[in-house]
Each structure stands twice: as structure tokens, then as C-alpha cells.
N, CA, C and O atoms as CSV, one atom per row, in Angstrom:
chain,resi,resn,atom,element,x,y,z
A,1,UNK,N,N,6.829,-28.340,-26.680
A,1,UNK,CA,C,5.485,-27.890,-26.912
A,1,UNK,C,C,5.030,-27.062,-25.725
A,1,UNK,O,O,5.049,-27.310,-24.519
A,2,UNK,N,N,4.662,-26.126,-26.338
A,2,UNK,CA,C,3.963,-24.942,-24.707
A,2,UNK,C,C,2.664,-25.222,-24.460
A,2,UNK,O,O,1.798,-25.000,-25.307
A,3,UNK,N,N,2.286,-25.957,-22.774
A,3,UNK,CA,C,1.159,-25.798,-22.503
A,3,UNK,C,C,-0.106,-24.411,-22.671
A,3,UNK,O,O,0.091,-23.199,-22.585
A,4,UNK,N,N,-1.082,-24.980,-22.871
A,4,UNK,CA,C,-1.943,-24.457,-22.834
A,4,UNK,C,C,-2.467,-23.786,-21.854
A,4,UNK,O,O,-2.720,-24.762,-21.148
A,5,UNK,N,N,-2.986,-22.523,-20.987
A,5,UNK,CA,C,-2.745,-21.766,-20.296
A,5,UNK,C,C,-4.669,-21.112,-20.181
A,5,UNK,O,O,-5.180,-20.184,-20.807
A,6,UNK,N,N,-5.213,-21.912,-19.291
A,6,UNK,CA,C,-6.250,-21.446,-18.939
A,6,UNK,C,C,-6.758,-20.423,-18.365
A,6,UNK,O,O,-6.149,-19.953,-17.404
A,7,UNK,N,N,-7.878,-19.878,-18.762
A,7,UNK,CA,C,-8.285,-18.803,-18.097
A,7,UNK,C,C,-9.491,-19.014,-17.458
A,7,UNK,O,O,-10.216,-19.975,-17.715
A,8,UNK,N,N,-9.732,-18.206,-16.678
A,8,UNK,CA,C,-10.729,-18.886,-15.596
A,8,UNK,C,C,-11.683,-17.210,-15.398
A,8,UNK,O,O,-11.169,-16.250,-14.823
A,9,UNK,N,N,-12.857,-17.181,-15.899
A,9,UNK,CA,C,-13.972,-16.275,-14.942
A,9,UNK,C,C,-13.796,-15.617,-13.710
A,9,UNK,O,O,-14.200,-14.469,-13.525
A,10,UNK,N,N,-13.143,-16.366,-12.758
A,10,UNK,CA,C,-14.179,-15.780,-11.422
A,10,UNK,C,C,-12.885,-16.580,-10.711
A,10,UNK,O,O,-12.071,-17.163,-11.427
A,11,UNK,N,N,-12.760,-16.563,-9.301
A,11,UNK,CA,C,-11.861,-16.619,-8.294
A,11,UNK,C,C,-12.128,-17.872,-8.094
A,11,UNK,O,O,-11.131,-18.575,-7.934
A,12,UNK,N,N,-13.496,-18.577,-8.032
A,12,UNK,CA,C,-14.076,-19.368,-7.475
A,12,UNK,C,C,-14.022,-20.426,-8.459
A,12,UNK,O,O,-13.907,-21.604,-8.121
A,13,UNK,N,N,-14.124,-19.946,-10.005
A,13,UNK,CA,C,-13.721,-21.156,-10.839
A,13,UNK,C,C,-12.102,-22.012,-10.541
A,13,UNK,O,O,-11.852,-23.202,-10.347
A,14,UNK,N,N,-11.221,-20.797,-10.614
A,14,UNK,CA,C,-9.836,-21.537,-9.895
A,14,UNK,C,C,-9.303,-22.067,-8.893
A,14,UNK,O,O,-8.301,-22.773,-9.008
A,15,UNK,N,N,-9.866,-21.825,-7.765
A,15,UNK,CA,C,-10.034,-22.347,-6.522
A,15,UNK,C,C,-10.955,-24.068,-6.588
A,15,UNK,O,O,-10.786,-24.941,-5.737
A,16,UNK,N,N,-11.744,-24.176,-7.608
A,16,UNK,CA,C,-12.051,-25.167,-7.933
A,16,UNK,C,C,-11.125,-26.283,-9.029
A,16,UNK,O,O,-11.108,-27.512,-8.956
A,17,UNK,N,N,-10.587,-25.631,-9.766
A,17,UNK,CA,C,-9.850,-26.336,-10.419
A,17,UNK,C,C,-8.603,-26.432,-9.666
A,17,UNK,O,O,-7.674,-26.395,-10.474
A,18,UNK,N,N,-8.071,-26.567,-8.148
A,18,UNK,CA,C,-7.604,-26.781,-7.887
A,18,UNK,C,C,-7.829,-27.501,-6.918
A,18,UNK,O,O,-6.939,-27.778,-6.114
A,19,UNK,N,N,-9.180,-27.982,-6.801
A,19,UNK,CA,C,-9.759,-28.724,-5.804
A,19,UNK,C,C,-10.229,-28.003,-4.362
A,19,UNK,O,O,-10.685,-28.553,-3.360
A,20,UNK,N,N,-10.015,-26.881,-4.554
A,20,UNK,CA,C,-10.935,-26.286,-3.140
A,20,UNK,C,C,-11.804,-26.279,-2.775
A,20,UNK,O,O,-12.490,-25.562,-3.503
A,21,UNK,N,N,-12.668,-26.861,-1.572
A,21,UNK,CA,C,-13.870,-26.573,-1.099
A,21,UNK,C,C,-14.279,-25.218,-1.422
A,21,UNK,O,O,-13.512,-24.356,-1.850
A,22,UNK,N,N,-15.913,-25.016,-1.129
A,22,UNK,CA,C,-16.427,-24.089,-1.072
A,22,UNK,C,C,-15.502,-22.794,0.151
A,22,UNK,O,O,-14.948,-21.731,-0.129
A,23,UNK,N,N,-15.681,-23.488,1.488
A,23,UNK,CA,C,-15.096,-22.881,2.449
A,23,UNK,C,C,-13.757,-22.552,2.522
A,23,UNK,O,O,-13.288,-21.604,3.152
A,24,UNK,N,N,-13.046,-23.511,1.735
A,24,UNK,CA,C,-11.550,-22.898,1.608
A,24,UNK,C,C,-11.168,-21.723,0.392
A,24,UNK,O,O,-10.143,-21.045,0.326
A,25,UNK,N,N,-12.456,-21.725,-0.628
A,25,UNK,CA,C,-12.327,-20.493,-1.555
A,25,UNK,C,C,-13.099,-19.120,-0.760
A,25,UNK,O,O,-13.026,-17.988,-1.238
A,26,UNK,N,N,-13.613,-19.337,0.130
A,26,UNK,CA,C,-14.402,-18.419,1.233
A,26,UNK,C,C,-13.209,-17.773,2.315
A,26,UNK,O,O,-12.970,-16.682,2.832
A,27,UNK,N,N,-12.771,-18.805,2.314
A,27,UNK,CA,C,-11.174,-18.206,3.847
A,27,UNK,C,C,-10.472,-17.699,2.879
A,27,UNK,O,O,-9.842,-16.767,3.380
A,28,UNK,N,N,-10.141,-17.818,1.395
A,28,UNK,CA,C,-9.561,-16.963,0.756
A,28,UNK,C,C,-9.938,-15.155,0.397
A,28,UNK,O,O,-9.258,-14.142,0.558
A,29,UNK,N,N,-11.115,-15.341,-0.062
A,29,UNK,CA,C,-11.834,-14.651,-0.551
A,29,UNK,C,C,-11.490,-13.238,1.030
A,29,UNK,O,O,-10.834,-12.200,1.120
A,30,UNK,N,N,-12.536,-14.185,2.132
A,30,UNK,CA,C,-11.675,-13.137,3.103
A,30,UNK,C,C,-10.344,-12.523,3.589
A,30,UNK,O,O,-10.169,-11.363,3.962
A,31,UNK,N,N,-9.774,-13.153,3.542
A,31,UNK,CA,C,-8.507,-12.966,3.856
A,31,UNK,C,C,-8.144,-11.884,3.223
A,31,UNK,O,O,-7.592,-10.939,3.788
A,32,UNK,N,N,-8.422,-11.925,1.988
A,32,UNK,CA,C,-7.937,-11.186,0.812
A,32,UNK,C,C,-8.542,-9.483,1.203
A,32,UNK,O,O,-7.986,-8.393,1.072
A,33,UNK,N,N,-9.617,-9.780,1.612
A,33,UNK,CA,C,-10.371,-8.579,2.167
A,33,UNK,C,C,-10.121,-7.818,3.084
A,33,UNK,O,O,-10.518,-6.670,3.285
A,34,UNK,N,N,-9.152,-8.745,3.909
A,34,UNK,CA,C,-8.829,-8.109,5.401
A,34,UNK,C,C,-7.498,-7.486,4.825
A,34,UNK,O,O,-7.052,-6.372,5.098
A,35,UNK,N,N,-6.990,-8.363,4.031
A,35,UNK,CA,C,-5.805,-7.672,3.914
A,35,UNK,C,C,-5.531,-6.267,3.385
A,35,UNK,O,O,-4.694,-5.504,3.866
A,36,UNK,N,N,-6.532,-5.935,2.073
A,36,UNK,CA,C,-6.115,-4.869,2.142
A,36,UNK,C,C,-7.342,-3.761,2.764
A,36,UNK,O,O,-7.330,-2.667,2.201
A,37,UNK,N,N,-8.212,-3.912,3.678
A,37,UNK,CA,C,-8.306,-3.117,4.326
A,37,UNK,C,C,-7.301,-2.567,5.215
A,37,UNK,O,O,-7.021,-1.401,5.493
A,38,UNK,N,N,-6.647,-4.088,5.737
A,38,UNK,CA,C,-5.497,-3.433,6.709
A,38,UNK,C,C,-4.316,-2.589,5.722
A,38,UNK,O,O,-3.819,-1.576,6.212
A,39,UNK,N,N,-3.898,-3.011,4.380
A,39,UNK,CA,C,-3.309,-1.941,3.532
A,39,UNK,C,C,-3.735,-0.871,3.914
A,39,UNK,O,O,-2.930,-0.349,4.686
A,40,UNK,N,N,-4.437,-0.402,3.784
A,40,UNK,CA,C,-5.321,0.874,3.398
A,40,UNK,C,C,-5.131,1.662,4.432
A,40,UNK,O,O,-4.745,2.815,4.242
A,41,UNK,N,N,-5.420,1.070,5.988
A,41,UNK,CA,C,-4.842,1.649,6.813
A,41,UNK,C,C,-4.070,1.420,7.361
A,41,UNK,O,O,-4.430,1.651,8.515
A,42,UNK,N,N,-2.893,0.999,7.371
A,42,UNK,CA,C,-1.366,1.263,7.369
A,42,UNK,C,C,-1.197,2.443,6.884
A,42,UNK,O,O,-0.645,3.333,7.532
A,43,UNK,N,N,-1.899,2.690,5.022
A,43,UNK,CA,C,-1.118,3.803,4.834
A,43,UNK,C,C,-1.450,5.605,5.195
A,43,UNK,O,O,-0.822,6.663,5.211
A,44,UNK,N,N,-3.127,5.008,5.502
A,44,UNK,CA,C,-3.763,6.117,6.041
A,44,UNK,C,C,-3.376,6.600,7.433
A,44,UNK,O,O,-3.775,7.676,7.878
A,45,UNK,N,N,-2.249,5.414,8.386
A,45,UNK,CA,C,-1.663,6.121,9.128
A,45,UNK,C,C,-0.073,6.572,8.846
A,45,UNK,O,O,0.536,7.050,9.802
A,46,UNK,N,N,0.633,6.430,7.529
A,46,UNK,CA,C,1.567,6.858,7.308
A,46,UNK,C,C,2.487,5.744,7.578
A,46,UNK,O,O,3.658,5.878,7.223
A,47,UNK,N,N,2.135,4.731,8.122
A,47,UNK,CA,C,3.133,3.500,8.570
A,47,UNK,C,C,3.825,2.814,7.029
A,47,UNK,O,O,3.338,2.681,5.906
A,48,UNK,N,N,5.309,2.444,7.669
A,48,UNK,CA,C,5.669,1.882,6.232
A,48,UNK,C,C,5.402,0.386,6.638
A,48,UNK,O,O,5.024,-0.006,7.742
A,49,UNK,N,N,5.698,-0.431,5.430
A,49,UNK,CA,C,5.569,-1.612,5.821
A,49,UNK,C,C,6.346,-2.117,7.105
A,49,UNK,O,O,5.836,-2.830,7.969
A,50,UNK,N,N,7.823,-1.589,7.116
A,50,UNK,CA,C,8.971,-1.757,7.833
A,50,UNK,C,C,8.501,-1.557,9.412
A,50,UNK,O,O,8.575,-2.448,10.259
A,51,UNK,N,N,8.077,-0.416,9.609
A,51,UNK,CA,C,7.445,0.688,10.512
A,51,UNK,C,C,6.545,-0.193,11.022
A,51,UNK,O,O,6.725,-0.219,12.240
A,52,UNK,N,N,5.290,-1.240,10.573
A,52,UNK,CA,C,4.303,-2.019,11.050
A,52,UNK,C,C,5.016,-3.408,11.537
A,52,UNK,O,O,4.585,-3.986,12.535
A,53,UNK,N,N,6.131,-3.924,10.791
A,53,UNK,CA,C,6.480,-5.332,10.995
A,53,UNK,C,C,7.472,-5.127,12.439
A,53,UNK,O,O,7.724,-6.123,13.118
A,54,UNK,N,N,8.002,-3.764,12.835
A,54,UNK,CA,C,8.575,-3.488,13.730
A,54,UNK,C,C,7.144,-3.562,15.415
A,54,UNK,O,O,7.209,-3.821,16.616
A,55,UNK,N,N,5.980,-3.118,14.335
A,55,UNK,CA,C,5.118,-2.844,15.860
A,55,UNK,C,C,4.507,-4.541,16.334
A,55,UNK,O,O,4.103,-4.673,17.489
A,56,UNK,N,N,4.484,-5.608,15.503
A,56,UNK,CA,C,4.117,-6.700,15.288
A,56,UNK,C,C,5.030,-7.884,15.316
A,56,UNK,O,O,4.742,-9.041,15.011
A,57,UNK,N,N,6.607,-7.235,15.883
A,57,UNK,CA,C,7.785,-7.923,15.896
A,57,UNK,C,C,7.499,-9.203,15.036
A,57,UNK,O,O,7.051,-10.305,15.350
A,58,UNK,N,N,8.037,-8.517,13.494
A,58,UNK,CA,C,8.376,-9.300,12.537
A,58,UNK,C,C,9.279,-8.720,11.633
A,58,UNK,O,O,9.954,-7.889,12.241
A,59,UNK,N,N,9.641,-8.805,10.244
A,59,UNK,CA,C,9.854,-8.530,9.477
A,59,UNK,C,C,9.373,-8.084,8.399
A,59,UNK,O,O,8.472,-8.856,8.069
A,60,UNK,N,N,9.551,-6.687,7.153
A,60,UNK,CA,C,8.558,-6.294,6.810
A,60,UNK,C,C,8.915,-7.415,5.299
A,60,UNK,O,O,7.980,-7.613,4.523
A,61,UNK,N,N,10.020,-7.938,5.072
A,61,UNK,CA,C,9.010,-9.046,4.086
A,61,UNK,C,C,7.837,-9.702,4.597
A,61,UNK,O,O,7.252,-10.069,3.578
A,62,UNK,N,N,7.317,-9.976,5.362
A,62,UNK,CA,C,6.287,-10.668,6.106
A,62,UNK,C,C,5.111,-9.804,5.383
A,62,UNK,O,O,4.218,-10.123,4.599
A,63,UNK,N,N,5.443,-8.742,5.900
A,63,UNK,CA,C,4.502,-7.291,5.649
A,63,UNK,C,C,4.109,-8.022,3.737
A,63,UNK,O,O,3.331,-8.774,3.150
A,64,UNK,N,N,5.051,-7.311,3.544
A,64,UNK,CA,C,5.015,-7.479,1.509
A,64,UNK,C,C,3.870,-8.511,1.142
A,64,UNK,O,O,2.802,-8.237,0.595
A,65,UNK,N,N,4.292,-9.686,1.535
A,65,UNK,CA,C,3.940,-10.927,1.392
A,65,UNK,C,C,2.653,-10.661,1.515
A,65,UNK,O,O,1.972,-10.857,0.509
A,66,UNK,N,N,2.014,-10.185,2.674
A,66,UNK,CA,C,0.161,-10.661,2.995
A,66,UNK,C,C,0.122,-9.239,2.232
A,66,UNK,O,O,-0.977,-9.360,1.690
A,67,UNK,N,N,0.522,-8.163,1.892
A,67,UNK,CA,C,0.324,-7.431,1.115
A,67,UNK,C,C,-0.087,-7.520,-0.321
A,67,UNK,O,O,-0.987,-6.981,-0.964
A,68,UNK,N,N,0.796,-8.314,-0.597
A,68,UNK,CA,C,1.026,-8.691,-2.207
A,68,UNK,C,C,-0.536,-9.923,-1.894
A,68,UNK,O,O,-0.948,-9.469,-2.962
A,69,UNK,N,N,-0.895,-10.253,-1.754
A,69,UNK,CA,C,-1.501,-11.197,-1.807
A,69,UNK,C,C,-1.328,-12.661,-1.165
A,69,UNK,O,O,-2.197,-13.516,-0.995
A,70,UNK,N,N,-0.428,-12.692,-0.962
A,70,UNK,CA,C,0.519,-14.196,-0.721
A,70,UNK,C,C,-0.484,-14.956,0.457
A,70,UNK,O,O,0.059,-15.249,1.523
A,71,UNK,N,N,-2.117,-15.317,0.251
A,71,UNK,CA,C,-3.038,-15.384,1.434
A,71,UNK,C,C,-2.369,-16.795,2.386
A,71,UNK,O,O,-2.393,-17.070,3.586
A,72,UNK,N,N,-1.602,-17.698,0.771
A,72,UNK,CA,C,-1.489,-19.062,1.831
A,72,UNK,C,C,-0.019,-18.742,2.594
A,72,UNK,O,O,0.259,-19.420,3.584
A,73,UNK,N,N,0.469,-18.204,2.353
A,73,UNK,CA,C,1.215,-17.578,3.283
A,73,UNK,C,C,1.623,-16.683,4.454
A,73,UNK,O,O,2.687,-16.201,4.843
A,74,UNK,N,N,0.217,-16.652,4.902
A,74,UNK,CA,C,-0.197,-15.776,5.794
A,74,UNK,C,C,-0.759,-16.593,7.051
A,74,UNK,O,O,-1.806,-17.072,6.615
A,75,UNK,N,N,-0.687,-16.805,7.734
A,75,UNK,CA,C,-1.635,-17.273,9.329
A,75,UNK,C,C,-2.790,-16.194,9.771
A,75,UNK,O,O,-2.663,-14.992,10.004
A,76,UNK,N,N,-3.913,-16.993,9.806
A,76,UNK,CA,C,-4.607,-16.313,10.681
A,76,UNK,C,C,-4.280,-15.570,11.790
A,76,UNK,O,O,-4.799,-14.586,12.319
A,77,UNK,N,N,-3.488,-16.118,11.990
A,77,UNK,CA,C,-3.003,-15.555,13.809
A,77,UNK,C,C,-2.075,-14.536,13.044
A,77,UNK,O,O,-2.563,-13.483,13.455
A,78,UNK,N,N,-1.207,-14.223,12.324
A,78,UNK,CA,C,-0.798,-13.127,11.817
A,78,UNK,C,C,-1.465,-12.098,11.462
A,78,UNK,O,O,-1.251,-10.948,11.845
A,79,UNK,N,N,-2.430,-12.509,10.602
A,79,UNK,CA,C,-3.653,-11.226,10.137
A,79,UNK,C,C,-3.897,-10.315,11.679
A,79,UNK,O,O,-3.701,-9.139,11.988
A,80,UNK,N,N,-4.384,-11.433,12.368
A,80,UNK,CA,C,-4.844,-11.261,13.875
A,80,UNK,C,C,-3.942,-9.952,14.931
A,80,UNK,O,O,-4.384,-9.108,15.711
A,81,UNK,N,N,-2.829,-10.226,14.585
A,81,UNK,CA,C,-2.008,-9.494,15.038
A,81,UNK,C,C,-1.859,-8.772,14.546
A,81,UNK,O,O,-1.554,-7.899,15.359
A,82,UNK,N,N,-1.831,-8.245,13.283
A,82,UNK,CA,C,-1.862,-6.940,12.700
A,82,UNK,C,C,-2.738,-6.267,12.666
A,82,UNK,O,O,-2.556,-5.060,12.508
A,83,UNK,N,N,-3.835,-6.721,12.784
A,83,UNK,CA,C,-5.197,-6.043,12.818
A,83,UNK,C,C,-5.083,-5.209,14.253
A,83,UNK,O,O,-5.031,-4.017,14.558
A,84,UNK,N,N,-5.074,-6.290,14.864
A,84,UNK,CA,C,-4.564,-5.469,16.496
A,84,UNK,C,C,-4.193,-4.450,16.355
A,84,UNK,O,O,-5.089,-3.607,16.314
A,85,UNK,N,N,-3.064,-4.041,16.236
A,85,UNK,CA,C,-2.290,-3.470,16.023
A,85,UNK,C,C,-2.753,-2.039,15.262
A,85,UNK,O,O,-2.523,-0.888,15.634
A,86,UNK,N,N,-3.358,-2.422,14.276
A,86,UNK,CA,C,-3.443,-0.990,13.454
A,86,UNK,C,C,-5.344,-0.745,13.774
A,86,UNK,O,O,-6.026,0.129,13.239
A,87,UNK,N,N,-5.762,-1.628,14.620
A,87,UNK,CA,C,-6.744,-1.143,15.575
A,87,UNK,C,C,-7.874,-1.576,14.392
A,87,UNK,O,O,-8.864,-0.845,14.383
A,88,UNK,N,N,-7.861,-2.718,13.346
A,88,UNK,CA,C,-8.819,-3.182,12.714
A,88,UNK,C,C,-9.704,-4.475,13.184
A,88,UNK,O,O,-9.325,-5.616,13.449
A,89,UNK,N,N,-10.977,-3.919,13.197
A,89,UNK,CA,C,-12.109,-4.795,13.708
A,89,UNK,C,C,-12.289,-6.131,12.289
A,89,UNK,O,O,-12.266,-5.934,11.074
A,90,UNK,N,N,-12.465,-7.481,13.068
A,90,UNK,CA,C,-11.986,-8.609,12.427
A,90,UNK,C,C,-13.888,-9.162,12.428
A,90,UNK,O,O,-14.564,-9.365,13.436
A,91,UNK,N,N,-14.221,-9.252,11.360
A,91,UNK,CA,C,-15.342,-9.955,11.328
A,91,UNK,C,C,-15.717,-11.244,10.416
A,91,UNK,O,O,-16.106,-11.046,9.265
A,92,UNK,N,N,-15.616,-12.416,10.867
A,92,UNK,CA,C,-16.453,-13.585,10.163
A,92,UNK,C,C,-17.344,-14.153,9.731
A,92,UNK,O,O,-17.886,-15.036,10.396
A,93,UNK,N,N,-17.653,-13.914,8.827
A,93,UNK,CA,C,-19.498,-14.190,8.534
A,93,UNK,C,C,-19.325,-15.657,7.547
A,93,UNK,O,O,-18.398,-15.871,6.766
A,94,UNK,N,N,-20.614,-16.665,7.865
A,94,UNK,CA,C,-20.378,-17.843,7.306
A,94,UNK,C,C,-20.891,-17.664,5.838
A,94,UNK,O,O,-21.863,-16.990,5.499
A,95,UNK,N,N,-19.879,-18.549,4.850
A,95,UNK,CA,C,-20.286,-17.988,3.639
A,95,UNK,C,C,-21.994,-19.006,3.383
A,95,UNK,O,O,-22.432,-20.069,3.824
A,96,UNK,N,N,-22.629,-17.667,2.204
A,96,UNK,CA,C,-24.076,-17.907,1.993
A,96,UNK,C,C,-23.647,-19.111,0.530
A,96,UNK,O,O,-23.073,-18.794,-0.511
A,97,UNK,N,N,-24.122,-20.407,0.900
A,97,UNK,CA,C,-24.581,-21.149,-0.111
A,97,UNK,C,C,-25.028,-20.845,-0.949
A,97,UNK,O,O,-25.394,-21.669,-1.787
């Protein structure tokens, strides 16, 4: 028998049905934001993924990964370092209740 296969509204409905706090669907939500700003400029400086994971001594699956989305697979302190790097300003704002 094939389960049934929910669909969910909003980011925040699934993050709940998986038991997430408010704040842990919030560190998502950002993350997600940073990431592809930092996409965006990577490519607005012509950098390949390969090309960035070299300036951040990593690997550019690493790259792919926070690319693609992959947020729980990502470290803060990674974002952190890439941002560096491609000279992106990191801002935290507490989420509004």
C-alpha cells in the first residue's frame, strides 16, 4: 500500500510537522537566504563552485551541497567562511513573533 504524501502550505507548516521550534524554522529560513545570496555572488564574480571551495580550503561538493539547499548540512561556521571570502556582510535579526 503507498503512503499518503502530504502537502504542506508554507515552510513553516513542515518544519512543524517535524517538530521544529519556531527558532529552528527561523535558522532555516535564514540560512537559506544567505545561501543564495552568496550563490548569486559567486557567480557575479565568475567563481565556479570548484574555484570558491579552493579559496575556503574545501571541496566543491561542500560548495553543491549549501548550494542545493542541503541547510542541515551546512555549519554556521561554514556559511561564515564563505561569506568572508566572497566579501558578504552576515546579518541576524531575531525572528518577529
Amino acid at each position: 500500500m503507498k503512503a499518503k504524501t502530504e502537502k504542506y502550505k508554507t515552510a513553516e507548516e513542515f518544519g512543524r510537522s517535524l517538530g521544529l521550534s519556531t527558532v529552528e524554522i527561523e535558522l532555516i529560513r535564514q540560512k537559506k537566504k544567505l545561501i543564495k545570496k552568496m550563490r548569486k555572488v559567486r557567480e557575479q564574480k565568475g567563481l565556479s563552485q570548484a574555484a570558491l571551495a579552493d579559496m575556503v580550503d574545501s571541496k566543491q561538493p561542500a560548495i553543491a551541497r549549501m548550494e542545493s539547499g542541503q541547510v542541515s548540512e551546512v555549519s554556521l561556521d561554514f556559511l561564515c567562511k564563505v561569506a568572508m571570502v566572497l566579501e558578504v556582510s552576515i546579518t541576524i535579526r531575531p525572528h518577529a513573533a
